[in-house]
C-alpha positions in Angstrom: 90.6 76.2 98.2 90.5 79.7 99.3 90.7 79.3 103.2 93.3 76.6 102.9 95.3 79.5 101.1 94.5 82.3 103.7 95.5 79.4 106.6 98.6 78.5 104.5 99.9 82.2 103.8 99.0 82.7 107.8 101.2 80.0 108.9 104.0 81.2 107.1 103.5 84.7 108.2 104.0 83.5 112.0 106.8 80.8 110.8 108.0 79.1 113.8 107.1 82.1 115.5 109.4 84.3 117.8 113.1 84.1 117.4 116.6 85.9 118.4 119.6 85.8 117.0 121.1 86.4 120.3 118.8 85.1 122.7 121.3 83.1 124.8 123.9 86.2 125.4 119.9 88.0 126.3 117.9 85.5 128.4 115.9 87.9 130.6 115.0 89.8 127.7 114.5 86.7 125.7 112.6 85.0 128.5 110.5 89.1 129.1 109.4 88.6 125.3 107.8 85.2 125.6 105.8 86.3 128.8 104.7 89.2 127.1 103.3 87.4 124.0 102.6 84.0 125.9 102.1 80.4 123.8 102.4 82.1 120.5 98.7 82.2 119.7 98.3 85.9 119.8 100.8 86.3 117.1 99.5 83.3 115.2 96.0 84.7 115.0 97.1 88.2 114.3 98.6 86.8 111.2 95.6 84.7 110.1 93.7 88.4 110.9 96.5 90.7 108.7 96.6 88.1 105.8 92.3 87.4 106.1 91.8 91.3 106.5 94.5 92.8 105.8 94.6 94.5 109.3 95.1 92.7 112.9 94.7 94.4 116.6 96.6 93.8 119.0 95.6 94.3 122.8 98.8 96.1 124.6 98.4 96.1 128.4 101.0 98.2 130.3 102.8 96.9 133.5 101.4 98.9 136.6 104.3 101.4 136.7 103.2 102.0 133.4 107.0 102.0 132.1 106.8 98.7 130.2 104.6 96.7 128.3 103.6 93.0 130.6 101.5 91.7 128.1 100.3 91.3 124.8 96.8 89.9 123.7 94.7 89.1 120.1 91.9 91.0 119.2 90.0 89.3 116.4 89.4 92.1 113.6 86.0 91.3 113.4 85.1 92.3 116.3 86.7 95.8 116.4 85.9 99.1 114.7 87.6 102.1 114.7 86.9 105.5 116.2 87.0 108.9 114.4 90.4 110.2 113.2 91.5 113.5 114.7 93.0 116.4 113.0 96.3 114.8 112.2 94.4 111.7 110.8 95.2 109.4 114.1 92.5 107.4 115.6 92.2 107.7 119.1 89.8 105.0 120.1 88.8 101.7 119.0 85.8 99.8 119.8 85.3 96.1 120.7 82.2 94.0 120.5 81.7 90.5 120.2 78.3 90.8 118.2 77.7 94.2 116.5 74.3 92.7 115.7 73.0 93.0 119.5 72.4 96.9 119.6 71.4 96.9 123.1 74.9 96.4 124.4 77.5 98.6 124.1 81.2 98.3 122.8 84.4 98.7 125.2 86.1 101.3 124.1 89.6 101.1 123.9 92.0 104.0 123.8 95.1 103.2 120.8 98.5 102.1 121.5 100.5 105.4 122.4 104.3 105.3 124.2 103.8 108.8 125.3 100.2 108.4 127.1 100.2 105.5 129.1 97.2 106.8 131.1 95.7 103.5 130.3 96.1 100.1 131.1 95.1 98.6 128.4 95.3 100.1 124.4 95.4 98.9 121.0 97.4 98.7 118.0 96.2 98.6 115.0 98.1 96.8 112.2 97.2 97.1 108.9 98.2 96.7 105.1 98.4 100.4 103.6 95.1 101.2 100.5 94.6 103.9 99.0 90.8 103.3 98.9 90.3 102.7 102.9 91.2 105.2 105.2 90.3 103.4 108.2 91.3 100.0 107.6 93.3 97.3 105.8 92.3 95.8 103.0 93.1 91.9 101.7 95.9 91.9 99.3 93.7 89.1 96.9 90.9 91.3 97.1 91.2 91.4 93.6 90.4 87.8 92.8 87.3 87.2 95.3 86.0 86.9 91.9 87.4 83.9 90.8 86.7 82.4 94.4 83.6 82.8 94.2 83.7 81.3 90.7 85.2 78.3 92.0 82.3 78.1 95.4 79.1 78.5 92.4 81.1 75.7 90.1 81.0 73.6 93.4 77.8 74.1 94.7 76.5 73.2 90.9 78.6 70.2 90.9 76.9 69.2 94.2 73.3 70.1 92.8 74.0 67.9 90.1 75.1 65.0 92.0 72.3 65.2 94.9 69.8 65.6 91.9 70.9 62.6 90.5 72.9 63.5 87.5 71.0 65.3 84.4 71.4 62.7 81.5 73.9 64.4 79.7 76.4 63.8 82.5 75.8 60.2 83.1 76.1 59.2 78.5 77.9 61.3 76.0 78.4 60.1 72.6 81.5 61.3 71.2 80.8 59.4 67.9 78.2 61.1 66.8 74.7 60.1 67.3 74.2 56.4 66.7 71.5 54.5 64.3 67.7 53.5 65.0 69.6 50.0 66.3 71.9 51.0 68.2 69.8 53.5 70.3 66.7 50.8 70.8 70.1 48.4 72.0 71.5 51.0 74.5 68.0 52.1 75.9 67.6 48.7 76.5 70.9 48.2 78.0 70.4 51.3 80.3 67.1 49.9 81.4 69.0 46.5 82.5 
């Protein structure tokens, strides 16, 4: 029930995605916007990232000239870590890894989204929902009810236990009439046995 809420709010983050008001009186922008972002996926996955995480990355890549942005790609979130903040609490570089588990390869470092040092190519921005208890990154706005989630995943998987166990007998007869005579218990056992 939980992913089919993250996928649901997600979906409604991007919307139909992109849209102007006045995109016909602008088509070159209009038409510059959706090359820069492409089919829409980036965006859609950034907001399944922002509303799973609370943060997304975004991969900016600067036209050659370096005076505009050409295009726009996903990063998934949990593949990046962040560098060490500087003295005014910005982080310079981010790193990017498909596994973190395989230590023998190393991350590609990439230097974060700034207008006024377009010294590289490629950079990333790093979106995030504001907490006062992480620094470095977002954190999920139901954070505070992974409880109850996983509340509802152990009732499941006990539901299932019981089922692929075959039922304890309490499950499968309950009297709600209190507990029945001698009789009437040798006449249901023998029912249940038929």
């Amino acid at each position: 029930m939980h992913g089919a809420i993250i996928k649901g709010v997600s979906e409604m983050i991007y919307g139909e995605g992109l849209n102007a008001i006045a995109k016909d009186q602008n088509v070159e922008q209009w038409l510059k916007v959706n090359s820069i972002f492409g089919d829409g996926t980036c965006l859609k996955k950034a907001s399944f990232d922002l509303k799973l995480y609370g943060q997304c990355y975004l991969n900016i890549i600067w036209s050659q000239d370096r005076t505009t942005v050409s295009r726009v790609y996903h990063l998934p979130a949990a593949t990046m870590r962040c560098g060490i903040a500087d003295d005014e609490d910005r982080v310079p570089l981010f790193y990017h890894k498909k596994d973190w588990a395989k230590q023998q390869e190393e991350p590609l470092v990439i230097p974060a989204f700034n207008t006024n040092d377009r010294s590289a190519a490629s950079q990333c921005l790093h979106i995030k929902m504001y907490s006062p208890l992480s620094f470095y990154y977002g954190a999920s706005d139901y954070e505070s009810g992974t409880a109850y989630a996983q509340i509802e995943a152990d009732l499941a998987a006990y539901h299932l236990s019981s089922i692929n166990q075959g039922f304890f007998p309490s499950t499968i007869m309950n009297f709600n009439s209190g507990v029945p005579t001698e009789e009437e218990r040798a006449e249901l056992e023998r029912l249940v046995y038929n």
